[in-house]
N, C-alpha and C positions, 0 to 999 in steps of 0.2 A: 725408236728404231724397230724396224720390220726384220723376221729372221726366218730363215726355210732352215731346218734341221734336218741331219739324216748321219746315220752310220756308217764309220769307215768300211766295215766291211762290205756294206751295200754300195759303197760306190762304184763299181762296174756297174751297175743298173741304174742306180738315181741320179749319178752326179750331173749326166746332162740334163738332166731334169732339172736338177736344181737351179744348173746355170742359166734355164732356158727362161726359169722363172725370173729371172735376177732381169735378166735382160729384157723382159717382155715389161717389168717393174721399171725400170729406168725409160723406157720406150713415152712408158704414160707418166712421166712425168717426178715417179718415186723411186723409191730406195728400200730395196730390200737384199740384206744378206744372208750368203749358204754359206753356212758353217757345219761341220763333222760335229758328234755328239761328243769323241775323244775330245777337238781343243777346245768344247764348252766347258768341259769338266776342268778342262786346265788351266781355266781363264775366268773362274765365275763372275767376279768383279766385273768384264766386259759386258757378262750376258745381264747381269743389274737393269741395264739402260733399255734392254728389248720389251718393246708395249704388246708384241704383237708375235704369232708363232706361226708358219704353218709345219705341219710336220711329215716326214719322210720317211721310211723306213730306217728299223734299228732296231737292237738287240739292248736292253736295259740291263744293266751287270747286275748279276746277282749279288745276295738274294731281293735286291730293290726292284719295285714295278715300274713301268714306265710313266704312270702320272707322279710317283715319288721323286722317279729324276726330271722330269720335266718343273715340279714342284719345286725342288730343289734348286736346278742351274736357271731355271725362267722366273723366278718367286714373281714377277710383277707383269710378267707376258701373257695376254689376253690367247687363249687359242682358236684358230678359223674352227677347226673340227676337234671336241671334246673329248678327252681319252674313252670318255665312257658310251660317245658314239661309235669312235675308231674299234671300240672290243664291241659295240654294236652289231658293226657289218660283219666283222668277223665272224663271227657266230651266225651261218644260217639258220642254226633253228629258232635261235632267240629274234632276228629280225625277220621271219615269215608268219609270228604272230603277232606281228602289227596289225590294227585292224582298217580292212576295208583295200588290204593288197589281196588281190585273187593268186593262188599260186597252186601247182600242179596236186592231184590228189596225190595225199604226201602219209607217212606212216615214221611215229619214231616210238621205240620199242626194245625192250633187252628180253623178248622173248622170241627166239629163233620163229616159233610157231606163227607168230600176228606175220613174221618177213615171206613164211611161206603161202600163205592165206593171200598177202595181196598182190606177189608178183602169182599166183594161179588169179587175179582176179584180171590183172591189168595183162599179163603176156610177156611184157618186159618192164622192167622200172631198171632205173638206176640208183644203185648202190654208194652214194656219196659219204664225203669224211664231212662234220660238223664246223671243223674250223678251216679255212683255206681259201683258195680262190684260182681260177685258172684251170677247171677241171681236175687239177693232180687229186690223185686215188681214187678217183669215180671209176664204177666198174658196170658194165651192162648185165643186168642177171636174166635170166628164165630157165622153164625147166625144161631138159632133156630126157623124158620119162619121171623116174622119181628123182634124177639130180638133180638139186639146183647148181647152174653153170653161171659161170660169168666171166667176160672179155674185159679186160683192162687195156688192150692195146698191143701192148708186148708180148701178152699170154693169155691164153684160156682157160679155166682151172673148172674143176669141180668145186663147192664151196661147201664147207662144214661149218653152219651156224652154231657158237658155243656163247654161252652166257655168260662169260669175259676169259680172262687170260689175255696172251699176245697173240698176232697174228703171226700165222707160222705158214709155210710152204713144206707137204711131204709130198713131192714128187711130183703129179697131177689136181693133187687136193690140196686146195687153200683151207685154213682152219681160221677163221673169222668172228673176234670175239663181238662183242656185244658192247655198249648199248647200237641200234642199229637204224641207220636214218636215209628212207629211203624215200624217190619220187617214182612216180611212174612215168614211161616213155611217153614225153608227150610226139604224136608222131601220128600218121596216118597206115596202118595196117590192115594191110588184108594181104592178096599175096603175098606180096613185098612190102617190103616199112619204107613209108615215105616220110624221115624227120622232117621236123617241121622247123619253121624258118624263125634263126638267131638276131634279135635287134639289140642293139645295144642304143639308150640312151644317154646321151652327156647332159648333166641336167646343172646348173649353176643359178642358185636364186631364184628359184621356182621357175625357168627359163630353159629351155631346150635351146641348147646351142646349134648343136649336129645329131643325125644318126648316122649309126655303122649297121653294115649286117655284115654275119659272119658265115661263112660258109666254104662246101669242099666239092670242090669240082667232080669227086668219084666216089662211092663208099663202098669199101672191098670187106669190112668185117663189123658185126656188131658195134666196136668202140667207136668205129667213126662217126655213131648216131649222136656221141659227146663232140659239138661242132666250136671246138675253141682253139683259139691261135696259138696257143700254148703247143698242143696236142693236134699243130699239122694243118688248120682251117687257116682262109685267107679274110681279109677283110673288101667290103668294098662301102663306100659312101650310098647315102641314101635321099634323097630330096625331100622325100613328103610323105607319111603315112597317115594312117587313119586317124579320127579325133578321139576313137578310142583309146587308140593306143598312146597317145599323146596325154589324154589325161591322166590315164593308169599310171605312167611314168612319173609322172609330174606330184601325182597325189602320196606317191608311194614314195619318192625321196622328202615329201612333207611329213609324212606321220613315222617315219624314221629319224628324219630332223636335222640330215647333212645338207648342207649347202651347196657340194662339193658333192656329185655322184655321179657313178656311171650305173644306170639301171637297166637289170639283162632281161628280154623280155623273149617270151617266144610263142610262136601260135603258127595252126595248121588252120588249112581251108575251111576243116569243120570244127574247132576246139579254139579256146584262147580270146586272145591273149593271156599268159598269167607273168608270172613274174617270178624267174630263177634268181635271183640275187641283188644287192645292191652293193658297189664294191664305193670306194673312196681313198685318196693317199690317207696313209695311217701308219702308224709304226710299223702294226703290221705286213700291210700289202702296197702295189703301186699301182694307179688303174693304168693297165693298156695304153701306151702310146704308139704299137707297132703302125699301126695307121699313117703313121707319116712316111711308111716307105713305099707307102701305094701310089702310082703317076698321077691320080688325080688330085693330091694333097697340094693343097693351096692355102693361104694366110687365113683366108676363112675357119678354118678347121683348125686355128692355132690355140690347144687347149689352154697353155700358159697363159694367152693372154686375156681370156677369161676371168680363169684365176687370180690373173695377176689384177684386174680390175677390184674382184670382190673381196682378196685380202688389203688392198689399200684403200678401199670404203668402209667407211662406217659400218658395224653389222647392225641389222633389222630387227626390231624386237626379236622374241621368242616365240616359236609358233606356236599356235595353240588350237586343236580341235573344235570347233562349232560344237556346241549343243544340240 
């Protein structure tokens, strides 16, 4: 038996997900069941019989990790994507030293001084959180004379780099511990910042299915240079882009090692391609499916059934890097 997992609590977000998977499974021919991670726990003997997993977001009860429950309720369940890929993607800085991904000049540091050295070097950089996905906490920085400033969206703060602690807000000055991981604006600057343009690839089995790009029809303050759906940007389809860029994606969900990626790519007229992130369903996070509310969403674009192809095939050896 075939099983999509996910958490009650997540299900306002994933359960159509799950369903869509189920359905897109039976379409080709198989069988695959969504079940909550609650009545797995409540039911282990059922989950006995599951050969095969994919998994969805959820919250692992303490103090167990989620390969320990998955361990535990799956003992004989093969998984599409490895917990220790899934905490893979999660971790931007651990998946940007993959090698032979190009990715933006990039700086990580718990010393205030390296974060003020390279946003005077670059103009702007963004100020990102380590673990997450969908932009949330990325902040645009530069300097205002000797401030360093930065826009998160909602507000504009002065920012006080400290070598740890919590972050704290007093009044206009944000207090910003440390360690500190940041990219530079990839973007076109001179008068005016011209961001540069968001691709997203869906990649399944070394296989580009679709592109998206993402994008905002107006940009009224620094944050909008962070161009994600999440955070207000729209999506549109994309037919064909370069072979560059086609292979950067492709090469970079291989030496990461998901099956199963959406990989964020971005590049301006003169700079790029590199590569901001690789997301994948995981306990952790869910990739983007807002795409399907765009008029030109068509069967084509139907990422489940993708998926639902390469969870009911056989998986492929293990990749392995050439010499």
């Amino acid at each position: 038996m075939i099983a999509c997992v996910y958490g009650r609590a997540f299900a306002p977000f994933v359960e159509t997900v799950a369903k869509d998977l189920c359905a897109a499974a039976a379409a080709l021919g198989g069988d695959m069941r969504a079940l909550t991670l609650e009545s797995a726990m409540a039911d282990p003997a059922a989950c006995a019989v599951i050969r095969r997993l994919y998994v969805l977001p959820f919250d692992p009860p303490p103090p167990l990790t989620a390969a320990a429950v998955i361990h535990d309720i799956f003992p004989h369940a093969e998984l599409v994507t490895s917990v220790a890929l899934q905490d893979l993607c999660w971790d931007k800085v651990a998946t940007q030293v993959e090698r032979g991904v190009p990715v933006p000049d990039t700086v990580v540091s718990a010393e205030p001084a390296d974060v003020h050295q390279f946003v005077r070097q670059h103009q702007f950089a963004v100020l990102k959180e380590r673990y997450g996905c969908g932009g949330q906490g990325h902040i645009v920085v530069w300097f205002d004379g000797d401030d360093l400033v930065g826009d998160s969206g909602s507000h504009q703060y002065k920012i006080d780099l400290v070598p740890h602690g919590q972050r704290r807000l007093h009044g206009e000055r944000l207090e910003y511990p440390g360690p500190f991981y940041l990219q530079r604006l990839v973007a076109d600057i001179g008068r005016r910042v011209s961001p540069g343009q968001v691709l997203r690839a869906y990649v399944v089995d070394s296989q580009i299915i679709f592109w998206t790009e993402r994008y905002r029809e107006r940009y009224r303050r620094p944050a909008d240079w962070i161009i994600n759906v999440g955070l207000g940007a729209k999506y549109r389809f994309l037919q064909d882009l370069s072979e560059e860029a086609k292979k950067i994606a492709i090469r970079t969900a291989e030496v990461v090692g998901v099956r199963i990626a959406a990989v964020d790519i971005i590049r301006t007229g003169s700079a790029g391609p590199y590569v901001l992130e690789v997301d994948t369903d995981s306990h952790h996070m869910l990739i983007d499916r807002q795409f399907k509310a765009i008029p030109e969403y068509r069967e084509f674009f139907n990422l489940e059934h993708y998926i639902a192809e390469t969870v009911l095939a056989e998986p492929p050896p293990p990749w392995r890097p050439q010499r």
